[in-house]
LUMDOMAR-211745 format. One record per atom (N, C-alpha, C): x, y, z; residue in three letters. Coordinates in steps of 0.05 Angstrom, whole numbers, plus 5000, padded with zeros to 4 digits. Layout:
BEGIN
XYZAla;...
//
This chain:
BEGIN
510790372380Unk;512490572393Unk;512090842381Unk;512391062396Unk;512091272385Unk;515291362393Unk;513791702381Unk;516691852390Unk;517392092404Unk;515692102406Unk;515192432411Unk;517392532441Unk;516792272453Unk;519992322483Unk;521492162470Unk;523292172447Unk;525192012439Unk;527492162440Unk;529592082458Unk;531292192460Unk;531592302504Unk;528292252499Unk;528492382531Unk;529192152554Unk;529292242584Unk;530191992609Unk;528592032622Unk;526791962631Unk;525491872659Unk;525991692677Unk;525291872701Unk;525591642738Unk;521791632739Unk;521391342743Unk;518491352756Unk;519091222782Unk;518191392811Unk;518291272827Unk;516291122837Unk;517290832850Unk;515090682858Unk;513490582838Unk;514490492823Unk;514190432791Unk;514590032789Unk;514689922805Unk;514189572803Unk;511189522792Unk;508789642803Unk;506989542799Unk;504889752791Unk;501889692785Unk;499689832790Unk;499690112768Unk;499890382782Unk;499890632770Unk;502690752759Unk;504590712786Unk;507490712770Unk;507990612748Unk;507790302743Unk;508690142725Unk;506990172698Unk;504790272697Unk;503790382677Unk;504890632668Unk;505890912683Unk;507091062668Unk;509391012665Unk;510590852674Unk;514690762664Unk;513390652635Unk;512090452629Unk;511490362606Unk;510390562586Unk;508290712592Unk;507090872570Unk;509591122566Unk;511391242590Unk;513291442576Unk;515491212559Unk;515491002564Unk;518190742550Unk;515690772522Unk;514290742518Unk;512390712493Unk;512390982477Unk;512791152488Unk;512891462468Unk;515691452467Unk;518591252471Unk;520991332457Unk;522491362483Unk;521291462504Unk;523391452532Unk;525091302536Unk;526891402555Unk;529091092562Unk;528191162593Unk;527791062610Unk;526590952640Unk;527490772660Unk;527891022675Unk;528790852703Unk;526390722721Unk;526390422727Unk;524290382746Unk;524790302767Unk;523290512796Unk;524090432818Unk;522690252841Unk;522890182858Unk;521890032877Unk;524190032907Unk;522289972928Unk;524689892946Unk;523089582961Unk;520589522971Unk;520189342983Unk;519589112962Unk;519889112942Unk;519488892914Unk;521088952901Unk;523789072906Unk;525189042879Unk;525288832851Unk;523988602854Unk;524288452830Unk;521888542818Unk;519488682823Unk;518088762812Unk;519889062801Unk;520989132801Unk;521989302777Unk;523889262773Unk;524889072769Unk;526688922743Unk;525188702728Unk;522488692732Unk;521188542711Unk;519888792699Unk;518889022706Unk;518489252688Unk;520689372675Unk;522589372690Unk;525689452665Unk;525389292642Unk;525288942649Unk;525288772620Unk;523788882602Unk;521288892612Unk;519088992596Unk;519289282579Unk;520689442592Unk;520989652578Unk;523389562556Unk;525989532566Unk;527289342544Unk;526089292517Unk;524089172522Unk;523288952498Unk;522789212476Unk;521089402486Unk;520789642470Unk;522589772455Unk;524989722454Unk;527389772447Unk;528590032461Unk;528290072484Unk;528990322494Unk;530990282521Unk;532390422529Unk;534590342548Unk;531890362575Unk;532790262596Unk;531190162620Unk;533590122645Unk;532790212659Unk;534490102691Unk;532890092715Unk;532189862728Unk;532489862754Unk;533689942785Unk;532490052797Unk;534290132819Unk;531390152843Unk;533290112869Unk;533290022894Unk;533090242916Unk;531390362930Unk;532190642948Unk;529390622963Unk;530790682990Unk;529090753009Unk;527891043005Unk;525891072997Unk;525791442997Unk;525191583014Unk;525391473043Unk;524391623066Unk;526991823068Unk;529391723062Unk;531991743075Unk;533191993046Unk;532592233054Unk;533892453039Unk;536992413018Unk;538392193027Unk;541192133015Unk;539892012999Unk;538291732999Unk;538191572981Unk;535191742961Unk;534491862963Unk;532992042946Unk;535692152923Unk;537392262933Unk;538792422915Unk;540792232907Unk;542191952919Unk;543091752895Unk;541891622883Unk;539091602885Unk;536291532864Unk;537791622843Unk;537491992844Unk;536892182810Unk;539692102805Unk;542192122819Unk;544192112811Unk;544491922791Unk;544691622803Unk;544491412788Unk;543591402760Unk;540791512758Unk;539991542735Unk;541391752713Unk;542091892731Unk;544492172707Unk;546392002700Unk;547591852719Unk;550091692709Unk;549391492689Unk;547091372693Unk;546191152671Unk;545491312641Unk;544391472640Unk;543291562616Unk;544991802608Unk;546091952629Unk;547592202618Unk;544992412627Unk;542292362640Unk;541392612646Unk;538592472656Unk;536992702662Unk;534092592665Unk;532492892665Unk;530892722652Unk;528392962639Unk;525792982641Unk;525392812661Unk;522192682673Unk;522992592690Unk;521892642716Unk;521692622741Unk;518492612749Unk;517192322754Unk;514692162774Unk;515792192798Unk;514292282808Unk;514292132842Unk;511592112845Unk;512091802842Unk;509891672847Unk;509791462877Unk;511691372886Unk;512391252897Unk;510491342929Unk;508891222954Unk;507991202976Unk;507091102995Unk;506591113013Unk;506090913031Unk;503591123046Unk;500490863045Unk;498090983056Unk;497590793077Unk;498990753098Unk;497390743126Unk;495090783132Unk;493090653146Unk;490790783165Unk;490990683192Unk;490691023209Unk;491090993236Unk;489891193243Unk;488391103271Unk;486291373287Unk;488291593291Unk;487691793287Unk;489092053290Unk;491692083315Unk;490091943344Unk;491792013365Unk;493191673372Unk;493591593350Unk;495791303353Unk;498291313336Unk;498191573314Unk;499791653294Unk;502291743315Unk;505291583320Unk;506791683329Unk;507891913321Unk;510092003333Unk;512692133315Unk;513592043289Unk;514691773302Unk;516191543283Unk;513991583253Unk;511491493261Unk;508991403243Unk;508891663220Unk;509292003239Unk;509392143223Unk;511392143199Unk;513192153219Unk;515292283199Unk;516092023179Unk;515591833183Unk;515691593156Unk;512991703132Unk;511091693139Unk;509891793120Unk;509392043105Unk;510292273124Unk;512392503105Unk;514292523097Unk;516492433104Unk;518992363085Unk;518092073059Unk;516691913062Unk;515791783037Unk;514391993016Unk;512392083025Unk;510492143011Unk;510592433006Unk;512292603021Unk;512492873008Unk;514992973014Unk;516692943037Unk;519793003029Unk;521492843005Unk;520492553002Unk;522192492979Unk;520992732955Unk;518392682957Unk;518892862915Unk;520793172918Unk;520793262951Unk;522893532948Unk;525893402941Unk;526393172952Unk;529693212950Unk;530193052933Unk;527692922917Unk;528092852885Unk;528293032862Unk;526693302865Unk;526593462847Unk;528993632848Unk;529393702882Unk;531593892882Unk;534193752876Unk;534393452878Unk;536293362855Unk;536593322832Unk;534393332815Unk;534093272794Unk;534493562770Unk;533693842799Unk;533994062773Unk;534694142766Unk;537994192780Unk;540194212765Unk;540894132740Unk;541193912729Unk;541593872717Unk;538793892685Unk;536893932693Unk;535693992686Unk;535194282672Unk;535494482691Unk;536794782683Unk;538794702667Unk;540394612659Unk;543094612633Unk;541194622612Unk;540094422611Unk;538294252590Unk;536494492580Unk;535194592592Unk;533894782586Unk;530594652586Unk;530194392601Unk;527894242593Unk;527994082618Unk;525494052629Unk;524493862652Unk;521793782653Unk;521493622668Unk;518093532667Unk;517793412703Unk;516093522707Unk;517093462740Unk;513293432744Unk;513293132755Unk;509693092762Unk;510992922779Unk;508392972803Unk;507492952823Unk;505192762827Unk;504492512835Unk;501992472834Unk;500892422867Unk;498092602857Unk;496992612887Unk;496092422899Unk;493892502915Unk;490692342916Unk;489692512926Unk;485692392931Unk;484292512929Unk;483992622957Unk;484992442979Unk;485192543001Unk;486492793007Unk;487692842987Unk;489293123003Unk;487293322985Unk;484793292975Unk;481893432967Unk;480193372983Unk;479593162985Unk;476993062997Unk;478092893027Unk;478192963048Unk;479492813070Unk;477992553075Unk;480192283076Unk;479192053082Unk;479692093117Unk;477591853130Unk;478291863157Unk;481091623164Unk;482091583183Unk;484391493188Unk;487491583176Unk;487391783157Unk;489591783149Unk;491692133147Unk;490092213170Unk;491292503176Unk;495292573158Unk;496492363170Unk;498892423155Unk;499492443129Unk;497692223112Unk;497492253083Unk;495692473079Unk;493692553074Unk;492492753078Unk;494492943073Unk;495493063097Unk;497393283103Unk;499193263078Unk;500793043067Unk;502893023051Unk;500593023013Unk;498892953013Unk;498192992989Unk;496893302987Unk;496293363002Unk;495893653005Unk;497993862995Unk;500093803021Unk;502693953014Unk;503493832994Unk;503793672975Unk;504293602944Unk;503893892927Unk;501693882928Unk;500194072912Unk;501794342913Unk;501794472944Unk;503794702942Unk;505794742934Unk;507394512939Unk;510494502927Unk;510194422900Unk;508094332889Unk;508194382851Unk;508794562844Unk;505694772852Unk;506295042854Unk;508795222857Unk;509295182872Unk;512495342880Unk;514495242863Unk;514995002849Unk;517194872832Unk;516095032804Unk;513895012795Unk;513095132771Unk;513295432771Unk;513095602792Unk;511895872787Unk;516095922795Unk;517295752808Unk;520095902807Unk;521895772776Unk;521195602766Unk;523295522745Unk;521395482715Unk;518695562715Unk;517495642688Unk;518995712670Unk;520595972674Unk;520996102656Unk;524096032640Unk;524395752658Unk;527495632656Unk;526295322632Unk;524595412619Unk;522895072612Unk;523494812629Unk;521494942651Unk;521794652675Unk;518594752681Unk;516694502678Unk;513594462682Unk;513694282715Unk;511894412724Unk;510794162744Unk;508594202750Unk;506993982743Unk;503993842745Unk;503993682773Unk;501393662779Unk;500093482797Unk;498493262781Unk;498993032781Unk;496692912768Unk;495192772785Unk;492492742794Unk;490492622822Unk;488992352809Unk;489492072817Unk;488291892810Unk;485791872827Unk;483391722817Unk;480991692837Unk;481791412846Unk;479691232842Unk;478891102852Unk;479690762831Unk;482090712835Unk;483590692806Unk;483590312820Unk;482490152794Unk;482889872806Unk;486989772803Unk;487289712828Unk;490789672837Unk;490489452849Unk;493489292848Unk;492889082870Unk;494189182891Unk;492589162918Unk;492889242933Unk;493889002961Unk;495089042985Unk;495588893007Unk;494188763014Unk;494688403020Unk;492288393032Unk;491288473059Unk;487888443056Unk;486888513076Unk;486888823084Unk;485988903051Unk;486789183051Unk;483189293057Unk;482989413087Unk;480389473089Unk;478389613069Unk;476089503061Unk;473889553034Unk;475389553017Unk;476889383006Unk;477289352974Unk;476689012968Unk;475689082939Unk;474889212933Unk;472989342926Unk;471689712927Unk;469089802935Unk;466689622918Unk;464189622932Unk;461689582921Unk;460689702900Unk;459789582883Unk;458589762856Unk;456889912867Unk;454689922891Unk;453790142908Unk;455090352910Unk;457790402921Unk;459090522926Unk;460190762904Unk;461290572882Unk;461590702857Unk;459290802854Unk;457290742850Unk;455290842831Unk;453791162851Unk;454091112880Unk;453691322896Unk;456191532891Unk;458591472889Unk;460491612886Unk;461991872862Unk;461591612849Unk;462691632815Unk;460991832794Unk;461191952780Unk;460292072758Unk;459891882729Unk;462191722735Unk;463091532717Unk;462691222729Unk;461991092740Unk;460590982764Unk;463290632754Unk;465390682751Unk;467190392756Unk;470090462764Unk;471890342771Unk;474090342779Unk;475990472752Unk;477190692758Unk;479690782736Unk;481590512734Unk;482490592709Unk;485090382706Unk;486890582707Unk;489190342708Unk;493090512719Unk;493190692690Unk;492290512669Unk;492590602643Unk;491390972639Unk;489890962648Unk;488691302649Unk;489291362667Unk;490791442676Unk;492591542702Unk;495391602683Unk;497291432663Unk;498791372660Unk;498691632627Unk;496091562615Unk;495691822592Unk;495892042597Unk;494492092629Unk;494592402633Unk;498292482639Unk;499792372650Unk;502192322656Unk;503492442630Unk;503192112611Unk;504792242580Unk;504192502573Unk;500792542575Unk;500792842563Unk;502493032572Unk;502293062601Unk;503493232605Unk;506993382598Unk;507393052592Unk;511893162589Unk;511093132556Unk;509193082545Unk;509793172519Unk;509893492507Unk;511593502481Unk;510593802472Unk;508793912478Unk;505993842469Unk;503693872471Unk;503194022499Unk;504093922523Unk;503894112545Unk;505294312556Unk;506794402540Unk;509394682543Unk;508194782563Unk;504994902560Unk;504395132565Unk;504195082593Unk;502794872597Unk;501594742628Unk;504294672651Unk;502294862678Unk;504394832693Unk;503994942709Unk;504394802740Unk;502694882767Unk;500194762765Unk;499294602750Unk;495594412749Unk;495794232762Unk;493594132775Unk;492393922791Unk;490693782766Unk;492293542757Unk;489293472740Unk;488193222755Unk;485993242754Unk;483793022775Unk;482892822756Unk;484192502752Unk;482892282730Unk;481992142753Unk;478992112754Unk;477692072776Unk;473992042775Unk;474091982745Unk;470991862744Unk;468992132752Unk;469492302761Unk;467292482785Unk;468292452802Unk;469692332816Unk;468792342845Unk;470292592854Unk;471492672853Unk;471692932861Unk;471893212841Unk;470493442836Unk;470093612820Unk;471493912836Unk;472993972826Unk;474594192836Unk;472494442835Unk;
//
């Protein structure tokens, strides 16, 4: 165990499994106390609560649709009430569909912009209040590469990891000077368990090796370092970055 967030609270959203569940654990491993969320597996994050537990650090579970703007903001609440505050804010939490461009309903839209980029607004914009008291925040975002490099079928994600990026921007460059950071952090090509019958997974070492700089699948685990770095001291300065853990495959 370290220490360095000892004393601090984090929400990771979408935190049961994979890349979430690696940063609930590595901020629970530097001293955090950690909320982990889920909504379609909730017992997968109450077996990451235990887990964080064991570390000796307080942990809670909780349950929220995050399409739905209310339950976004009794997410952060919950967690203020459990811990007395929160000081790290993931949104990690999304949903990647693939669908030909002109089969993407209304409905289809707006579920995968309210997942994937209205929740982190009306998570942050609940979370920063209380944050401004504190005088201290850590607010990341994690992207993908699609909203850099466009995959085909998935125009609405796309659009929402894109607009990620701007609204970092805009959260960092208005409350900097209030010690409130917000990062983007961009996973590549990261081995997850994924749905089944989740089309090409998982890729061909062809593929990697045509792709990659670093030619194998990232782990959750390096996804989850760049994360800690960031809400640690160590990153005061940083703020408004896109950082890309991604083998090569995409070079800004």
């Amino acid at each position: 165990m370290g220490s360095e967030l000892a004393g601090r609270t984090a929400l990771v959203t979408g935190s049961g499994r994979n890349i979430g569940r690696a940063i609930a654990l590595r901020l629970a491993r530097a001293g955090a106390d950690v909320a982990v969320h889920a909504f379609t597996h909730p017992e997968q994050a109450e077996r990451v609560a235990e887990e964080i537990a064991e570390r000796g650090v307080r942990s809670l579970a909780l349950r929220a649709d995050l399409s739905d703007s209310g339950e976004c903001r009794r997410l952060v609440e919950s967690v203020q009430q459990r811990f007395g505050a929160l000081d790290i804010l993931v949104n990690n939490a999304a949903v990647r569909p693939r669908q030909d461009f002109l089969s993407i309903t209304p409905a289809d839209w707006e579920r995968v912009i309210g997942s994937n980029l209205s929740a982190a607004f009306h998570s942050a914009q609940a979370a920063l209040p209380a944050m401004l008291e504190r005088g201290f925040g850590r607010i990341l975002n994690i992207g993908g590469p699609d909203g850099m490099r466009p995959l085909a079928l998935r125009a609405h994600n796309v659009a929402c990891k894109a607009g990620l990026v701007g609204l970092t921007k805009a959260i960092a460059l208005e409350f900097g000077a209030r010690g409130i950071t917000a990062n983007v952090v961009v996973p590549g090509i990261t081995d997850t368990t994924r749905d089944e019958n989740y089309p090409g997974w998982p890729p061909s070492p062809k593929l990697l090796e045509r792709e990659l700089s670093i030619p194998r699948l990232g782990r959750s685990e390096e996804i989850a370092e760049a994360c800690w770095f960031l809400c640690t001291p160590g990153a005061d300065y940083v703020t408004g970055q896109t950082l890309h853990v991604n083998g090569g495959y995409y070079m800004p």
